[in-house]
C-alpha positions as CSV (number, residue, x, y, z in Angstrom):
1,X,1.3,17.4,-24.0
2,X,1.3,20.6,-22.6
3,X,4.5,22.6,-21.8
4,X,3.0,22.6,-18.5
5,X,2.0,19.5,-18.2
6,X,5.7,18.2,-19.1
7,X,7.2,20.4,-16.3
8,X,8.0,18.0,-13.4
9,X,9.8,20.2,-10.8
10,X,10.1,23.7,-10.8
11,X,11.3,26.5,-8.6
12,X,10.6,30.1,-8.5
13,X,12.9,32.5,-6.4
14,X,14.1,29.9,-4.2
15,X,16.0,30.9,-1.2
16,X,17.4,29.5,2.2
17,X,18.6,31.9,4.9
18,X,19.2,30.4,8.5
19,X,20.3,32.5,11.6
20,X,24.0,31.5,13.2
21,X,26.2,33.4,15.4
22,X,27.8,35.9,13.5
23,X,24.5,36.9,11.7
24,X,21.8,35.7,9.2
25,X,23.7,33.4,6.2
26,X,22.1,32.9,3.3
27,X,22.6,29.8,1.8
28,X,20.3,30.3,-1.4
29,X,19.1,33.3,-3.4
30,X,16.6,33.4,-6.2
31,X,17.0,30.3,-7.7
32,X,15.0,29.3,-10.7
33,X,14.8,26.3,-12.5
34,X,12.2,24.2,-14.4
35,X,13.1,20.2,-15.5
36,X,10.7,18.9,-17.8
37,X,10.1,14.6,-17.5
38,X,12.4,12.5,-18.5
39,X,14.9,15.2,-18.7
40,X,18.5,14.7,-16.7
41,X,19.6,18.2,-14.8
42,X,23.3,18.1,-13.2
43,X,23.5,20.7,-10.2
44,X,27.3,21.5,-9.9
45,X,29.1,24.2,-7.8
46,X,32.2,24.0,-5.3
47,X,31.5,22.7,-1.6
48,X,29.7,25.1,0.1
49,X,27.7,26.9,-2.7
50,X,24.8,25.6,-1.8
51,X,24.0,22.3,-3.9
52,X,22.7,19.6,-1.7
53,X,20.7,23.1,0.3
54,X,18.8,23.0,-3.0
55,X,18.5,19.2,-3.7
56,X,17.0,18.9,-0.2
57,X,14.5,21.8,-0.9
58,X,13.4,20.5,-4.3
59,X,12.7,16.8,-2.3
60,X,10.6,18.7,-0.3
61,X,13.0,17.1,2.8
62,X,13.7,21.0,3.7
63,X,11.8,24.1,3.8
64,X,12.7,26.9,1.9
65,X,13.1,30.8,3.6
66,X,11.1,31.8,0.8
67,X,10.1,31.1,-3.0
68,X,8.2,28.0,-4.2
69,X,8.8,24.9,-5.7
70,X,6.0,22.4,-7.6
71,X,6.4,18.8,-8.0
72,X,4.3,16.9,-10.2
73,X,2.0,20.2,-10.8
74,X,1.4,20.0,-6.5
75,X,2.7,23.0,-4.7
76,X,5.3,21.9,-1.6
77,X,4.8,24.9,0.6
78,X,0.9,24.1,0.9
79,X,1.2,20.2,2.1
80,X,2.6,19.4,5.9
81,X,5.2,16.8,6.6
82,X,2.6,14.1,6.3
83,X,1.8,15.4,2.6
84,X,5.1,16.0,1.3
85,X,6.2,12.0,3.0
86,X,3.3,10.6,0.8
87,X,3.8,12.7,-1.9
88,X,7.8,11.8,-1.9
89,X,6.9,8.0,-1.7
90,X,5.0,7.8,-4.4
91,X,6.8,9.9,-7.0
92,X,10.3,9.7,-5.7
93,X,13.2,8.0,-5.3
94,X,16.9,9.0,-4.0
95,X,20.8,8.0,-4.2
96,X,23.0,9.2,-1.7
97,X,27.0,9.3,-1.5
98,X,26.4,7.7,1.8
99,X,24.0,4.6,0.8
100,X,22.1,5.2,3.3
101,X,21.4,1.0,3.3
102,X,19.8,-0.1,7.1
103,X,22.9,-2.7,8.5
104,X,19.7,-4.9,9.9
105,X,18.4,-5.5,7.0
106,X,19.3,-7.8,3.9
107,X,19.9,-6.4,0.3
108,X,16.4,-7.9,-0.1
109,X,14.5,-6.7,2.5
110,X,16.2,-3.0,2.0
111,X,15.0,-3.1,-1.5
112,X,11.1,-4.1,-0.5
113,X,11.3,-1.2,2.1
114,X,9.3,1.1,0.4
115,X,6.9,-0.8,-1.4
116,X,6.6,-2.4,2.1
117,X,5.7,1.8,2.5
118,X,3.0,2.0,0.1
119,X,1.8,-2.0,1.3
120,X,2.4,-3.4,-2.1
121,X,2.3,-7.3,-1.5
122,X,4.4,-8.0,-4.2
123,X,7.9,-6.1,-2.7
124,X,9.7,-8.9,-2.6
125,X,9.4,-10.4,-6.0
126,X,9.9,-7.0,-7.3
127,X,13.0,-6.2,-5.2
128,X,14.2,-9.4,-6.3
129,X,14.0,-8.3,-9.7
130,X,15.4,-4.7,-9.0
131,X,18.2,-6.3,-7.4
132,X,19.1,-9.2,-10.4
133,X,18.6,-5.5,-13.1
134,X,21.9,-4.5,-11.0
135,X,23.0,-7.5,-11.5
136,X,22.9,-8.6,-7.7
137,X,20.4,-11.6,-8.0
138,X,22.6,-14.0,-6.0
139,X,23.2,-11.4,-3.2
140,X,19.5,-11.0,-2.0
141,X,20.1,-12.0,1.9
142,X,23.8,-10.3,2.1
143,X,23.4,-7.8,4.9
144,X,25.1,-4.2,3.7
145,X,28.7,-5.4,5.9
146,X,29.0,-8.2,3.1
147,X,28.6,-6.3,0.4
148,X,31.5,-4.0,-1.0
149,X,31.0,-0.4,-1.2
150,X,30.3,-0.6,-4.7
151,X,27.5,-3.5,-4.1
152,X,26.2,-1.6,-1.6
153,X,25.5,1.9,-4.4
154,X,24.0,-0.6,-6.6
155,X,21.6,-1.9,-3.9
156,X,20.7,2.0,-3.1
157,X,20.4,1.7,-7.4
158,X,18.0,-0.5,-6.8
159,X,15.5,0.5,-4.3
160,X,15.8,4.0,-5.8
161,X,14.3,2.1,-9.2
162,X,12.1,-0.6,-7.4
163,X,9.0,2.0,-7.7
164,X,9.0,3.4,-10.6
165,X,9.3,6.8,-9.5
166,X,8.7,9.8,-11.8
167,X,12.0,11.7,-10.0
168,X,15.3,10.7,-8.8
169,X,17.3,12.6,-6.9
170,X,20.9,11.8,-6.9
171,X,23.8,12.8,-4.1
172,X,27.3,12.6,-4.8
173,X,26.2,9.2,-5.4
174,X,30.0,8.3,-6.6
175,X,31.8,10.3,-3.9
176,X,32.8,7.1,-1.4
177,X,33.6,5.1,-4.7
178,X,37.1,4.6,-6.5
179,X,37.3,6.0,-10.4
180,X,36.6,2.1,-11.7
181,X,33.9,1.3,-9.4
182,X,31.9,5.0,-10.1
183,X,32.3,5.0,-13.4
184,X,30.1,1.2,-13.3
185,X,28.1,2.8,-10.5
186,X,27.2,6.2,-13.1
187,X,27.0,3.8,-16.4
188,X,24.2,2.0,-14.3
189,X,22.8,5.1,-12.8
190,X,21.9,6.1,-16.5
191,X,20.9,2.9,-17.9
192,X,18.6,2.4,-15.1
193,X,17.3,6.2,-15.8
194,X,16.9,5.5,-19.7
195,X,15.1,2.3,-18.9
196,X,12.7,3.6,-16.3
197,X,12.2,6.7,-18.1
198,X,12.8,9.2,-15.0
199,X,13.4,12.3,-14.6
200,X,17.1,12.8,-12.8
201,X,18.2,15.6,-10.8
202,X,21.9,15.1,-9.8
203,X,24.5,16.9,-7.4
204,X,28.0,16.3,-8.2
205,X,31.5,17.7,-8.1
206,X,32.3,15.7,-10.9
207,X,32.5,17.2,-14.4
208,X,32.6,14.0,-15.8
209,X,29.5,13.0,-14.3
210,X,27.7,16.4,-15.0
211,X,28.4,16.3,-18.6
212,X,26.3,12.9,-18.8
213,X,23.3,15.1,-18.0
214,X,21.3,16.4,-20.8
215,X,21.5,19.5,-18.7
216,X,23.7,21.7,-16.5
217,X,22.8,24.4,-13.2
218,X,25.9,26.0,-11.9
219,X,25.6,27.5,-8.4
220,X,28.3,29.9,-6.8
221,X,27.6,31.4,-3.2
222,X,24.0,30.4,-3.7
223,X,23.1,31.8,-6.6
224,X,23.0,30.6,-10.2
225,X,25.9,31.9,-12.1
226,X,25.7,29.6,-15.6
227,X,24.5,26.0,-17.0
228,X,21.0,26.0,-19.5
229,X,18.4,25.3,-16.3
């Protein structure tokens, strides 16, 4: 394999400025990075310096001011909306602090929701089995308000995984957890990441978490100021 070809996601000169008030705030500056596949990159930094700005960017979910990121070889900044959705569906999956689980839905049918995306016909044998690898098998039709909050990450665990993707992207995804219940959410996190052999790109605040990673970005006002990225 090519060094090339085993570069997943890659940024060049990233930046994000937006105009407020008082002025134009930059949020990013010149950020480079390249994560080869089945490598695991922690992005850590205080609140404010810009993290989740550049997790959202490398998802191709925001825009950047300028630079360029590539995903799976494919250039963001020359696909539209459409693109980048299809593109993110089929190569992606995410874990937020937040769970971002629909309350109308079942553990189930959240799980099938995007193979229901790609019109797989076999979602819901596969998000049954997703959901018995967290080790949720008899909570299938449990809507997200029956579940503990703990449940509930493992059930985002799960649909991030049901797909196979080649990229996870990971958001404080302890951060509404207490020390036992994260530290069984993160153990999981990585097995399921070992298992599925996927390349993880993780925000935290957590040094404990970060160190897990095989590798470390450290971002201070928006620009890179240490780690091995």
């Amino acid at each position: 394999m090519t060094a090339q070809s085993a570069t997943v996601l890659e940024a060049r000169k990233l930046s994000k400025a937006v105009d407020g008030p008082d002025g134009r705030l930059v949020i990013l500056d010149g950020v480079d990075l390249a994560v080869e596949r089945g490598a695991s990159l922690a992005i850590v930094g205080a609140s404010g310096s810009g993290k989740t700005t550049l997790l959202g960017l490398l998802a191709g979910l925001d825009s950047p001011s300028t630079g360029e990121v590539r995903m799976a070889g494919q250039s963001l900044g020359t696909l539209d909306e459409e693109a980048r959705a299809r593109l993110r569906r089929r190569l992606v999956g995410f874990v937020f602090q937040s769970f971002h689980l629909l309350p109308a839905l079942t553990a189930e049918e959240n799980v099938m929701l995007p193979l229901e995306l790609e019109g797989r016909d076999d979602a819901r044998d596969r998000a049954a089995k997703a959901l018995a690898d967290v080790g949720l098998g008899q909570r299938l039709h449990h809507y997200p308000r029956q579940l503990s909050g703990g449940e509930q990450q493992r059930v985002a665990l799960a649909r991030a995984f049901v797909h196979g993707p080649e990229l996870l992207f990971a958001d404080e995804p302890t951060g509404n957890l207490d020390q036992r219940t994260g530290v069984a959410v993160t153990d999981l996190l990585f097995a399921l990441n070992r298992e599925h052999a996927t390349t993880l790109v993780l925000v935290t605040h957590d040094t404990s978490l970060a160190t897990r990673c095989a590798r470390t970005l450290r971002l201070r006002d928006g620009r890179v100021v240490g780690g091995d990225a």
